[in-house]
C-alpha positions as CSV (number, residue, x, y, z in Angstrom):
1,X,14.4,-5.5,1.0
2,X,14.1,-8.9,1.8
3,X,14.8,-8.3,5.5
4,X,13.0,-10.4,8.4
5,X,13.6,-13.2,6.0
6,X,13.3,-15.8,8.9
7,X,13.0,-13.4,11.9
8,X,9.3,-14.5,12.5
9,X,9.6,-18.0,14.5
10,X,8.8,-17.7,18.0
11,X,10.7,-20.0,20.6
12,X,7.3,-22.0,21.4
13,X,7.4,-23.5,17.7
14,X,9.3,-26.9,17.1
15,X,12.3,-26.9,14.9
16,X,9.8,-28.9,12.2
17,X,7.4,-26.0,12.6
18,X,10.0,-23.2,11.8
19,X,10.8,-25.6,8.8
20,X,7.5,-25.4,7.6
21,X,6.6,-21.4,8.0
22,X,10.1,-20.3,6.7
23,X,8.4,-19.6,3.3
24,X,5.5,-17.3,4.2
25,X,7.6,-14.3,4.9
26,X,9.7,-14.5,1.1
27,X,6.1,-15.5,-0.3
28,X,3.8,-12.9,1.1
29,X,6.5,-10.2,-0.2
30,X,6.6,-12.5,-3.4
31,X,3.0,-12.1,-3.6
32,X,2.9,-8.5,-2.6
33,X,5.5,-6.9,-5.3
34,X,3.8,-9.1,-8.1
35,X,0.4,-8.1,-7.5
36,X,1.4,-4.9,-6.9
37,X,3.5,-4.3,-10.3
38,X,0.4,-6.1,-11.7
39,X,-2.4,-3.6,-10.7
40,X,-0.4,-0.2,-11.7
41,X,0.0,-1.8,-15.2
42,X,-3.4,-3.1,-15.3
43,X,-4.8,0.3,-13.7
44,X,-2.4,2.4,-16.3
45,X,-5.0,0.4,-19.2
46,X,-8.3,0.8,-17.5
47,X,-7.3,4.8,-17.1
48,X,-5.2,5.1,-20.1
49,X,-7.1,3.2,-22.8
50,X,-10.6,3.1,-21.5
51,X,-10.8,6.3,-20.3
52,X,-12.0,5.6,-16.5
53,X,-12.0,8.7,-14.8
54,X,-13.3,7.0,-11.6
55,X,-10.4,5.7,-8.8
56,X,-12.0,6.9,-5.7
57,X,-14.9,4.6,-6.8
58,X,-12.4,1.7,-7.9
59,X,-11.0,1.4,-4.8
60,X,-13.9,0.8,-3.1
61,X,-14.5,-1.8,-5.8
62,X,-11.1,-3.1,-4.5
63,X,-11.9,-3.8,-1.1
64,X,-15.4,-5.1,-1.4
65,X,-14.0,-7.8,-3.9
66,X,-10.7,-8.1,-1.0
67,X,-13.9,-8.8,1.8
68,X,-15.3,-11.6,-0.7
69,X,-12.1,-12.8,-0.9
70,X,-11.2,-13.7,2.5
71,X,-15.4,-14.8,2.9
72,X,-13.8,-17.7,0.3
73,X,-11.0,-18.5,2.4
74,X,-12.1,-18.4,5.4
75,X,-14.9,-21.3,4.4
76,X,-14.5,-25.2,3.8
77,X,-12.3,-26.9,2.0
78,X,-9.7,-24.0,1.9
79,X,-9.9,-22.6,5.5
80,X,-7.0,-20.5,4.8
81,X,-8.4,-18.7,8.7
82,X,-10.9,-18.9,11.2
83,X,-12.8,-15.4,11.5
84,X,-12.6,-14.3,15.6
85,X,-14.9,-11.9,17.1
86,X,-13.3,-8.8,17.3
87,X,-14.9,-5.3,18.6
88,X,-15.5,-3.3,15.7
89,X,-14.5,-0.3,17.4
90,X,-11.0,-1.5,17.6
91,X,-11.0,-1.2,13.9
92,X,-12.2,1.7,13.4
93,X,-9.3,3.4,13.5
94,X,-7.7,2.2,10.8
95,X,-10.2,2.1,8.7
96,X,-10.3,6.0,9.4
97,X,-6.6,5.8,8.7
98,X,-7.3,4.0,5.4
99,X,-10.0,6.5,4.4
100,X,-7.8,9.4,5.1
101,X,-5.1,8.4,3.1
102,X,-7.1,7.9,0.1
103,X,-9.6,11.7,0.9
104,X,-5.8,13.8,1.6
105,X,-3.8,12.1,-1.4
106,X,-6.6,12.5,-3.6
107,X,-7.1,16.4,-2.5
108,X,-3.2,16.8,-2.4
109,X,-3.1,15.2,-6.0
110,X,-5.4,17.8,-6.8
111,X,-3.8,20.5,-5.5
112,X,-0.2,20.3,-5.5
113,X,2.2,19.3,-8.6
114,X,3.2,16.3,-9.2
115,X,6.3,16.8,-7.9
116,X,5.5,17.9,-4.9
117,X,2.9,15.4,-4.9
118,X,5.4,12.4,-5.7
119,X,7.9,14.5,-3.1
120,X,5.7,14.0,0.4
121,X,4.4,10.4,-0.6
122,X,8.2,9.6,-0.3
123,X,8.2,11.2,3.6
124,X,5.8,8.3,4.5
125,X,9.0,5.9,4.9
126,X,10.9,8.4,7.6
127,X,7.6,9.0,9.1
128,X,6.8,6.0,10.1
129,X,9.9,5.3,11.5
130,X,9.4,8.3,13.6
131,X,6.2,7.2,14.9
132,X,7.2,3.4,15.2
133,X,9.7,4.4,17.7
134,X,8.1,7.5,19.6
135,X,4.8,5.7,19.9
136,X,5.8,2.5,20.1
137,X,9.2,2.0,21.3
138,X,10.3,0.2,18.3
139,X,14.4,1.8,17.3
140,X,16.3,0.8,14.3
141,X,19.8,0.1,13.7
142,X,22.0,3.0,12.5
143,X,22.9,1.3,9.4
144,X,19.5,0.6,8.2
145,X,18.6,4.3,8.9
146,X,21.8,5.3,6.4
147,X,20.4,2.8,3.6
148,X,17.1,4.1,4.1
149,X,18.5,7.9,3.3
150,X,19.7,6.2,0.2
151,X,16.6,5.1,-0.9
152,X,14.9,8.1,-0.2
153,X,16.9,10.0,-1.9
154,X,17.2,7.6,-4.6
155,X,13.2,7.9,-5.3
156,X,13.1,11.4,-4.9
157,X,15.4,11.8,-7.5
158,X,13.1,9.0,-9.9
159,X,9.8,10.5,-9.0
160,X,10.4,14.7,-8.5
161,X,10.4,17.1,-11.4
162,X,8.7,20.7,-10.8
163,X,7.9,21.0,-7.3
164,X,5.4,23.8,-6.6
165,X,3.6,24.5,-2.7
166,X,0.7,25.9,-2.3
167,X,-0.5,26.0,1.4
168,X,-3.8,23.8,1.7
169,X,-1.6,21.5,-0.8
170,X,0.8,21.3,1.6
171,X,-1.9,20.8,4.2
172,X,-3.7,17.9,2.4
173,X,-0.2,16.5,1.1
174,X,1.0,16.4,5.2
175,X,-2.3,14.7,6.1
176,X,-2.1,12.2,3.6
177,X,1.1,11.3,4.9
178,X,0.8,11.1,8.1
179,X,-2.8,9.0,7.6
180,X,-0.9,6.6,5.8
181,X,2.0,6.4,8.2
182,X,-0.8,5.9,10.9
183,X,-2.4,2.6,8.7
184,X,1.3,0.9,8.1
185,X,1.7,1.1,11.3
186,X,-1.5,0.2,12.7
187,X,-1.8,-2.8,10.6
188,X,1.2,-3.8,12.6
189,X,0.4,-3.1,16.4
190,X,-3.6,-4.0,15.5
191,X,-2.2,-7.6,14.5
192,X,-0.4,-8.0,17.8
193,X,-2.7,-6.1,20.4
194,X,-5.5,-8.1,19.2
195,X,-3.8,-11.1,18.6
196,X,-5.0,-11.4,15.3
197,X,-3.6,-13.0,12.2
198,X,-3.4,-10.8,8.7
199,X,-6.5,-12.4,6.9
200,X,-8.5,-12.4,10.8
201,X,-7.9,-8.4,10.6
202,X,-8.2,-7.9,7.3
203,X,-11.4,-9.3,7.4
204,X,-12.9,-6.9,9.4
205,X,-11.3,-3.9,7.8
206,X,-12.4,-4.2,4.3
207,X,-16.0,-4.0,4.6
208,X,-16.0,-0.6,7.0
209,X,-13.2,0.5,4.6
210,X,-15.3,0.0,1.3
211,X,-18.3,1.8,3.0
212,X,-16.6,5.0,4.2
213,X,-15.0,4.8,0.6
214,X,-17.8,4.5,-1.5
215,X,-19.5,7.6,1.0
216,X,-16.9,10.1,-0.1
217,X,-16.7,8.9,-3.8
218,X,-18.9,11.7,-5.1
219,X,-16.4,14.2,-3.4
220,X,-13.7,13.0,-6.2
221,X,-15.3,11.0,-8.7
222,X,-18.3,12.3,-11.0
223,X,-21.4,10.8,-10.7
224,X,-23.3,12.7,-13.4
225,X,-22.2,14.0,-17.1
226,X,-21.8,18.2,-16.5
227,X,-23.9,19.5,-19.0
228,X,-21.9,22.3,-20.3
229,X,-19.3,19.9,-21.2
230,X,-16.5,19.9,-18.7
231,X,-13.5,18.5,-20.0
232,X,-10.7,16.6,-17.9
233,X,-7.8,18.2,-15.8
234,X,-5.3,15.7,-17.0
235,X,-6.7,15.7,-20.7
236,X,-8.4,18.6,-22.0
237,X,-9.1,16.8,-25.4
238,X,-11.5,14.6,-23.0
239,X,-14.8,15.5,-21.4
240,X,-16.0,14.7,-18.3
241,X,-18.6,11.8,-18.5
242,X,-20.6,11.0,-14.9
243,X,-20.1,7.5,-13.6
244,X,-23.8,6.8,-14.3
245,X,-23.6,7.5,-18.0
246,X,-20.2,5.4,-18.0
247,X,-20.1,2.2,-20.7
248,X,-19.3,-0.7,-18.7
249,X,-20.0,-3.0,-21.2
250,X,-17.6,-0.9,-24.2
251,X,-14.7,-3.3,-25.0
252,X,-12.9,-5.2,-22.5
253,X,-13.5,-2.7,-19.5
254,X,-15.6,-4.8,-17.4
255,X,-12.9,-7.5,-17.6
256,X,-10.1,-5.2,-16.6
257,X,-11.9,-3.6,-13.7
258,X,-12.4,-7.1,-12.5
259,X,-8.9,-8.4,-13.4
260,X,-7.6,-4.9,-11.1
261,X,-10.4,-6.0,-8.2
262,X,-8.9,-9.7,-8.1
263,X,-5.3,-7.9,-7.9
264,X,-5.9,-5.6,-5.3
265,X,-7.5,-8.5,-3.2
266,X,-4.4,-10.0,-3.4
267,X,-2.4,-6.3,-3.0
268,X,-3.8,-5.9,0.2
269,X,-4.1,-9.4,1.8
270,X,0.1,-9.5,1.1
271,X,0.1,-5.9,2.6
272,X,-1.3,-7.3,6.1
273,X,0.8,-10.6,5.5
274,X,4.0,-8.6,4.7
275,X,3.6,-6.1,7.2
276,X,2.5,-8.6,9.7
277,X,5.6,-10.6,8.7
278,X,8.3,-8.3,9.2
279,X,7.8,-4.5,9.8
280,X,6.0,-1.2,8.0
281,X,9.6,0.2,7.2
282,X,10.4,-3.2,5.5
283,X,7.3,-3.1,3.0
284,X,7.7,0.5,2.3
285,X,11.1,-0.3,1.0
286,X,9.8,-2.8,-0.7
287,X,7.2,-0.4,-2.2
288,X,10.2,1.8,-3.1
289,X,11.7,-1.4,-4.9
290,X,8.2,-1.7,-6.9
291,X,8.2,1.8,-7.8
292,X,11.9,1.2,-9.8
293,X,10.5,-1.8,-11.3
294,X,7.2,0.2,-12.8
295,X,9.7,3.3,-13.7
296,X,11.6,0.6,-16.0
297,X,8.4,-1.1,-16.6
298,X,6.9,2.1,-17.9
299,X,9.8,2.7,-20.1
300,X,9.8,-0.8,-21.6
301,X,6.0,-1.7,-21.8
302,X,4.0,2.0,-22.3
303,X,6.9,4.0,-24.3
304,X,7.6,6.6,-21.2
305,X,10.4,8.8,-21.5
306,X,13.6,8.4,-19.5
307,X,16.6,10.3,-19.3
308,X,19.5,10.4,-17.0
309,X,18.2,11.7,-14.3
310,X,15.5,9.0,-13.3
311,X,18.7,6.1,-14.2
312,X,20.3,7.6,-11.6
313,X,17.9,7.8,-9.3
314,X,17.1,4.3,-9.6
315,X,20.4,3.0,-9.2
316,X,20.6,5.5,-6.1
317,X,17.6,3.4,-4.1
318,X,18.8,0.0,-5.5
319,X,22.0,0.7,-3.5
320,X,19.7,1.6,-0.3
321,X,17.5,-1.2,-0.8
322,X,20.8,-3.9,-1.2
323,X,22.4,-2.0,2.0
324,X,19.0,-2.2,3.9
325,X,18.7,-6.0,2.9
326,X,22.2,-7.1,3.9
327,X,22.1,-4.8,7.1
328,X,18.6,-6.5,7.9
329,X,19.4,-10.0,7.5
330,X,21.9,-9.6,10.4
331,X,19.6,-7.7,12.8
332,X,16.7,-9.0,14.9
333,X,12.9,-7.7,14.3
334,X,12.3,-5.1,16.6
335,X,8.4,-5.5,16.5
336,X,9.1,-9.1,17.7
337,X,9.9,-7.8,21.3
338,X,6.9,-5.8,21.4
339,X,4.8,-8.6,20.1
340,X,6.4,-10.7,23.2
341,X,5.5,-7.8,25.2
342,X,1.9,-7.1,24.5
343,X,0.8,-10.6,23.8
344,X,2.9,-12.8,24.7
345,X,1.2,-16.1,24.5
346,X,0.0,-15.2,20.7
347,X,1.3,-17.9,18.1
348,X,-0.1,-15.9,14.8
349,X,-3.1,-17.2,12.9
């Protein structure tokens, strides 16, 4: 998965300069799976031990703290950026994309299995191919597309058990898919049409994000304690307790929530940066590469049963994900002619 290693150096840059950015690509994916392994474990204590019954209202937690973050770097001394004027409404859309894809998996979630669930948040990768090279002219090399069916099939194999549709499940789980195709990609070709650096369009994103998030929380998160005393889909030994009446202050809670905030800062800053980097495809399989680390994670760390079948899946996408690496190294980025084409005097940053 480390593809578009050093694919990212544009001819206007001096040979010293290449030098000198050859590290952000490997870092920013670095940074990326680490955080990323980091939350779901972190997340897995603040639902598991804690009993938080509130991630719709989490992640707009998540990207208010991620909008505080970038307000510290982009001020003196660390001026990590420079925020750049930018018309809101040309973010809007994927903030919209953003906010769909947390509405559609959250109603698929609810509606489907979780195999079926697990089963279509696997589709994203081919999707977004599709729409990367329909929409956007951007092809990929037969031999990536053959390790990518590896992976696929790889994860699909880790993460599907019973897989039962129902119709609006199936409506919500396609949605969800396709809005989170659309942000991948659009945190891509946003980066370039604008001529914006990660952090510059992150910037923007994560306020409008947290607001439309924090609007639809009550749609999936309880707000007050039911009074006939409602107990939890996932764990009927458990009632349902409203995120007013919540104990923030009961054991080490608070200190989690804020440990998972300060992660998913860094999750999504290495999202733009990785993205922005190299490709959507490319993080995706990385994402595929994080999901085999968390199933053997899980197993190790929180006790979770294996068995043959999720062994093999795993060493199913680990093939994929070597192929797609070795394959990648020896092609050029496609996005990069694109970027030449639709801004061509942009140097990043």
């Amino acid at each position: 998965f480390f593809s578009d290693l050093f694919c990212n150096s544009t001819t206007m840059l001096s040979t010293g300069s290449k030098k000198s950015t050859q590290w952000q690509t490997p870092a920013a994916m670095a940074l990326n799976f680490l955080s990323a392994v980091g939350i779901i474990f972190v997340n897995k204590i603040i639902f598991k031990e804690y009993d938080f019954q509130y991630a719709t209202f989490l992640t707009a937690c998540h990207f208010v703290m991620t909008w505080f973050g970038l307000i510290l770097l982009s001020l003196k001394p660390i001026s990590y950026f420079q925020v750049r004027p930018v018309n809101i409404k040309e973010v809007i859309p994927i903030c919209l994309a953003f906010c769909g894809f947390v509405i559609f998996n959250n109603l698929s979630l609810q509606t489907n299995s979780v195999g079926f669930y697990q089963l279509m948040k696997v589709m994203t990768t081919p999707v977004v191919g599709i729409i990367q090279f329909s929409f956007y002219g951007v092809t990929m090399n037969s031999k990536l597309i053959i390790a990518l069916i590896f992976v696929v099939i790889g994860i699909i194999i880790v993460t599907c058990n019973e897989v039962e549709l129902r119709f609006w499940g199936l409506i919500y789980a396609a949605c969800g898919v396709l809005s989170t195709s659309c942000y991948q990609v659009w945190v891509k070709t946003r980066q370039q049409d604008l001529g914006l650096s990660p952090p510059q369009l992150l910037y923007y994103q994560a306020p409008i994000s947290a607001i439309m998030v924090f609007v639809v929380t009550p749609l999936f998160d309880p707000i007050f304690t039911p009074t006939d005393g409602e107990v939890e889909v996932s764990d009927p030994t458990k009632r349902v307790i409203g995120l007013i009446d919540y104990d923030f202050m009961s054991g080490n809670v608070a200190y989690f929530i804020l440990l998972s905030c300060v992660l998913a800062f860094l999750v999504n800053l290495s999202i733009f940066l990785t993205i922005g980097k190299t490709s959507p495809i490319t993080y995706n399989v990385l994402g595929h590469f994080k999901l085999c680390v968390v199933t053997i994670g899980g197993t190790i760390v929180f006790n979770e049963d294996t068995n043959p079948r999720k062994v093999l899946g795993v060493a199913v996408a680990l093939v994929g994900i070597t192929m797609y690496t070795y394959w990648k190294l020896q092609t050029s980025n496609a996005w990069d002619k694109r970027a030449k084409q639709v801004n061509p005097n942009n140097t990043g940053g």
